[in-house]
C-alpha positions as CSV (number, residue, x, y, z in Angstrom):
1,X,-7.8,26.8,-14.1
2,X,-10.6,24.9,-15.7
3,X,-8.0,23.7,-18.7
4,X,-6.2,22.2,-15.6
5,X,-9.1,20.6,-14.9
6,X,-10.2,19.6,-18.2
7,X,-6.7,17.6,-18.7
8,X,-6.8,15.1,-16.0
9,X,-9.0,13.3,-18.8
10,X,-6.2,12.9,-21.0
11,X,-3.2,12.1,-17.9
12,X,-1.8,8.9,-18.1
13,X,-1.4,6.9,-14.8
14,X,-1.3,3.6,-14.4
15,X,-2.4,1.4,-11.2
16,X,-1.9,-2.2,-9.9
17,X,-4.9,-3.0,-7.3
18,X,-4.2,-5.5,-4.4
19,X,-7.3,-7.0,-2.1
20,X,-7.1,-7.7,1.3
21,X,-9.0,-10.3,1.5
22,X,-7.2,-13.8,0.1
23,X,-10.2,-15.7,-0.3
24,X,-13.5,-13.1,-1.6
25,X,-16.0,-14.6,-3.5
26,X,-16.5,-11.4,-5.7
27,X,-12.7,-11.6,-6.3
28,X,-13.3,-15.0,-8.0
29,X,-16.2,-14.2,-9.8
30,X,-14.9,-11.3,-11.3
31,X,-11.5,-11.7,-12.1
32,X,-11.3,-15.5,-12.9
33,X,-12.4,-17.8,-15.7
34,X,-15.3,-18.8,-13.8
35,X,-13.7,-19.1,-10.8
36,X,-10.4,-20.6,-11.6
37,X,-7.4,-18.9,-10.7
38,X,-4.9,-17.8,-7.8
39,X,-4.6,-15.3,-5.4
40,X,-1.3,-14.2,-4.8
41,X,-0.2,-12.9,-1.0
42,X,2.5,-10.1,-0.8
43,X,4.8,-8.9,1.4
44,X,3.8,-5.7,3.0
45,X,7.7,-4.6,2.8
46,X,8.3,-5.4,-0.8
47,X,5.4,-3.7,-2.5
48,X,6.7,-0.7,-0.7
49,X,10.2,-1.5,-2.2
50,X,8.2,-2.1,-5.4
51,X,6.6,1.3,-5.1
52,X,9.3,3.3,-3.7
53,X,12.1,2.1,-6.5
54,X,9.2,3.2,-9.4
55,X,8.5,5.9,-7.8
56,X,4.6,5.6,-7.2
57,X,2.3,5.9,-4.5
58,X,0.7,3.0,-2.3
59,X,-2.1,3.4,-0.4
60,X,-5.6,2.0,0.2
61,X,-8.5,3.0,-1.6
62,X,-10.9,5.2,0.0
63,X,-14.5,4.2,-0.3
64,X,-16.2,7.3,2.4
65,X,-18.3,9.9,0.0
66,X,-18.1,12.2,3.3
67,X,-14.3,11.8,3.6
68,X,-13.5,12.4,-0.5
69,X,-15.2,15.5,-0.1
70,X,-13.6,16.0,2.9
71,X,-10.1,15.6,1.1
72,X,-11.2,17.6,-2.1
73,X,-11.8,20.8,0.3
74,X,-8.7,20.5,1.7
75,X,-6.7,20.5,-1.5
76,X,-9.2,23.3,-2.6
77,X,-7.9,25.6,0.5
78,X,-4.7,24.7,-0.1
79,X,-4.1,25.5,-3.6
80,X,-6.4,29.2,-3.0
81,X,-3.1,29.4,-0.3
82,X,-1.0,28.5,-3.0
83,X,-2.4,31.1,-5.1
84,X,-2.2,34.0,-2.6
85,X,1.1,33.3,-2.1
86,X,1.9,34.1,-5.7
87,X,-0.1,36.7,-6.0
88,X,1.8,38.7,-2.7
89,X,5.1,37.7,-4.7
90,X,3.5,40.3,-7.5
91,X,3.4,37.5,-10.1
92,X,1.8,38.5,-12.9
93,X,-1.8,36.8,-13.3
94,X,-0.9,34.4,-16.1
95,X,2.0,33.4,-14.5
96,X,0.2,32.2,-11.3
97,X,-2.8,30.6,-13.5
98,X,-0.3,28.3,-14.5
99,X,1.8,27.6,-11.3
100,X,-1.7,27.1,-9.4
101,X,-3.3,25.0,-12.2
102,X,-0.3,22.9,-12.3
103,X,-0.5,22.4,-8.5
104,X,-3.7,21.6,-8.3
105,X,-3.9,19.5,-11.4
106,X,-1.0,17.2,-9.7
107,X,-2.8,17.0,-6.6
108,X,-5.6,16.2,-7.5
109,X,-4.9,13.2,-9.9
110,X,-2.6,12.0,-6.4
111,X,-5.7,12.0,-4.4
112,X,-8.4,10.7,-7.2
113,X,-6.3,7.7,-7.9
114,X,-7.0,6.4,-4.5
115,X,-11.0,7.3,-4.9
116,X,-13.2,4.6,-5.1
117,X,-17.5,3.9,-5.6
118,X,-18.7,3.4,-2.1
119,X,-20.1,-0.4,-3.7
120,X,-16.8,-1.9,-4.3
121,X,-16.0,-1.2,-0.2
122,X,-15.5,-5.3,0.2
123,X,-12.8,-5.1,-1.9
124,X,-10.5,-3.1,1.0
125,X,-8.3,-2.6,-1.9
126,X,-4.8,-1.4,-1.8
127,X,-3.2,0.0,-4.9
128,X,0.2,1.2,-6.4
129,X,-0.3,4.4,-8.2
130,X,2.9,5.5,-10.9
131,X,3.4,9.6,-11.6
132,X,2.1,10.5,-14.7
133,X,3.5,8.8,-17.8
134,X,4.0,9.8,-21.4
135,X,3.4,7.1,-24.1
136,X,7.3,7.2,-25.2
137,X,8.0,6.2,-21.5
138,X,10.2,3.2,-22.0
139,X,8.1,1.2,-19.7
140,X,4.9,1.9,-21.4
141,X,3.2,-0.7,-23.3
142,X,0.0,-1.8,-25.1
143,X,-1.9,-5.4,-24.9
144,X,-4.6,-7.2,-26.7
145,X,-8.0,-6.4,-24.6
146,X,-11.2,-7.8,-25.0
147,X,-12.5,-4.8,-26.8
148,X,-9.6,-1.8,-26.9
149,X,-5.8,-1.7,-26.9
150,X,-4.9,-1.8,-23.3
151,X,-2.2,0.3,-21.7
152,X,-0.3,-0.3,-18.9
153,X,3.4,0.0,-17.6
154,X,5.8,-2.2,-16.6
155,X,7.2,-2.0,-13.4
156,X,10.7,-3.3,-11.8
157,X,9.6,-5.6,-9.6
158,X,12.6,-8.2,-9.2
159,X,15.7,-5.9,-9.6
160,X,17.7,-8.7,-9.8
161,X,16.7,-11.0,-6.6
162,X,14.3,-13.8,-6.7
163,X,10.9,-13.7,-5.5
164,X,11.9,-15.3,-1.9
165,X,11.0,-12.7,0.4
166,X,8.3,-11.0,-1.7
167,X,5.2,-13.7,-1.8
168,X,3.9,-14.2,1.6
169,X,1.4,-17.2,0.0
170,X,-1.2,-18.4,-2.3
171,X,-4.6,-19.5,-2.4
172,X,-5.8,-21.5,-5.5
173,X,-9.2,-20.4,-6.0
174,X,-12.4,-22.4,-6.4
175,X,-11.5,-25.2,-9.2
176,X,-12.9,-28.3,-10.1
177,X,-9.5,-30.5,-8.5
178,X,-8.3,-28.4,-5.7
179,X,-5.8,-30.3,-3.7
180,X,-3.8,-31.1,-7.5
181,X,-3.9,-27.1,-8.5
182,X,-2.7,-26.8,-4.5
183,X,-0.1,-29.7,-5.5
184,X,1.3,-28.3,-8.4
185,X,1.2,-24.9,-7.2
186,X,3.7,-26.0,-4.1
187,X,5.6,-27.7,-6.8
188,X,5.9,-24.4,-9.5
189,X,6.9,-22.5,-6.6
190,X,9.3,-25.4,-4.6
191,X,11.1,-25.1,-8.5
192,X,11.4,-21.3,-8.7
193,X,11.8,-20.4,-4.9
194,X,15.0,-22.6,-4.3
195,X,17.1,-22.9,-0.8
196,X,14.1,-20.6,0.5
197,X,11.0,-21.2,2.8
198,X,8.2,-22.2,-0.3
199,X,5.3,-20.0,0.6
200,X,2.3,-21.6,2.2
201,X,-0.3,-22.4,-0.3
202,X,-4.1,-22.7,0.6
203,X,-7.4,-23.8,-1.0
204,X,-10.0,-21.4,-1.2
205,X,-12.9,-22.5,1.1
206,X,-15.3,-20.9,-1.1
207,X,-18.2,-23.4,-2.3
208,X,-18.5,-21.5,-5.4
209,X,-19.3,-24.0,-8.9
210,X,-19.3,-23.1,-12.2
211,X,-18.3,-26.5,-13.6
């Protein structure tokens, strides 16, 4: 069982985080060139679309030490059920090592995935979670990072349609010439989004300077 264990190190899933919140001063701090950037509203309806045609998970991240554990002892109890059930079917004891350790190796990179350091509870993050992946996966790819190659797969999103009834808005974060990015951002998506309702597009409201 412990091998089981042991190789959730080496399993390769790959998640795209959403935040709640369109306009988090964290947000822009951390994930921005010093602020500058865009937040990009979904649909609730599409990334389930988005999620159900890859096959992943969505769900929001859980940030409650008391409730992990919870969750972990439940998957614990249900996998030692799992196990007496193979064991009443006379299977040998190798035989049930594996089945269990499988089982509970699945499980509990499903429920880890959505695990998350009680500090980063502002977020309210949301994220889609793929099944594991093998690096000859023909939507697995590498980028350029800032220190590493950086994995990450490559998920239909589009299938096809445009992205009409998929953005529900955006908000151009804190920038030194908001109502131009706000501007050209109507514009980029007026172009792109034709014979459509253009999503609404906001400034952030965030006095936050780093110019």
């Amino acid at each position: 069982m412990t091998n089981y264990v042991d190789a959730i190190n080496e399993a390769n899933i790959c998640a795209v985080s959403f935040c709640v919140d369109s306009d988090l001063l964290s947000q822009w701090r951390g994930y921005t060139d010093q602020g500058v950037g865009y937040f990009i509203g979904f649909h609730a309806n599409a990334l389930m679309d988005i999620a159900r045609n890859n096959t992943c998970q969505i769900a929001k991240c859980i940030y409650d030490q008391e409730l992990q554990l919870k969750i972990l002892d439940e998957l614990i109890d249900g996998v030692l059920i799992s196990a007496t059930k193979y064991w009443d079917n006379h299977t040998s004891t190798e035989d049930t090592q594996v089945a269990v350790g499988k089982e509970f190796n699945k499980a509990l990179i499903e429920c880890g995935a959505f695990f998350k350091d009680t500090a980063f509870k502002e977020e309210r993050e949301w994220r889609i979670v793929t099944s594991l992946k093998k690096y000859n996966d023909a939507g697995f790819c590498f980028r350029e990072g800032k220190s590493m190659l950086t994995p990450y797969f490559r998920l239909k999103i589009r299938n096809g349609e445009s992205w009409a009834n998929k953005i529900a808005g955006v908000t151009v974060g804190p920038c030194p010439h908001p109502e131009q990015a706000k501007r050209a951002v109507e514009g980029f998506l007026a172009k792109k989004i034709v014979g459509s309702p253009v999503p609404k597009v906001t400034v952030s409201k965030i006095p936050y300077r780093s110019w």
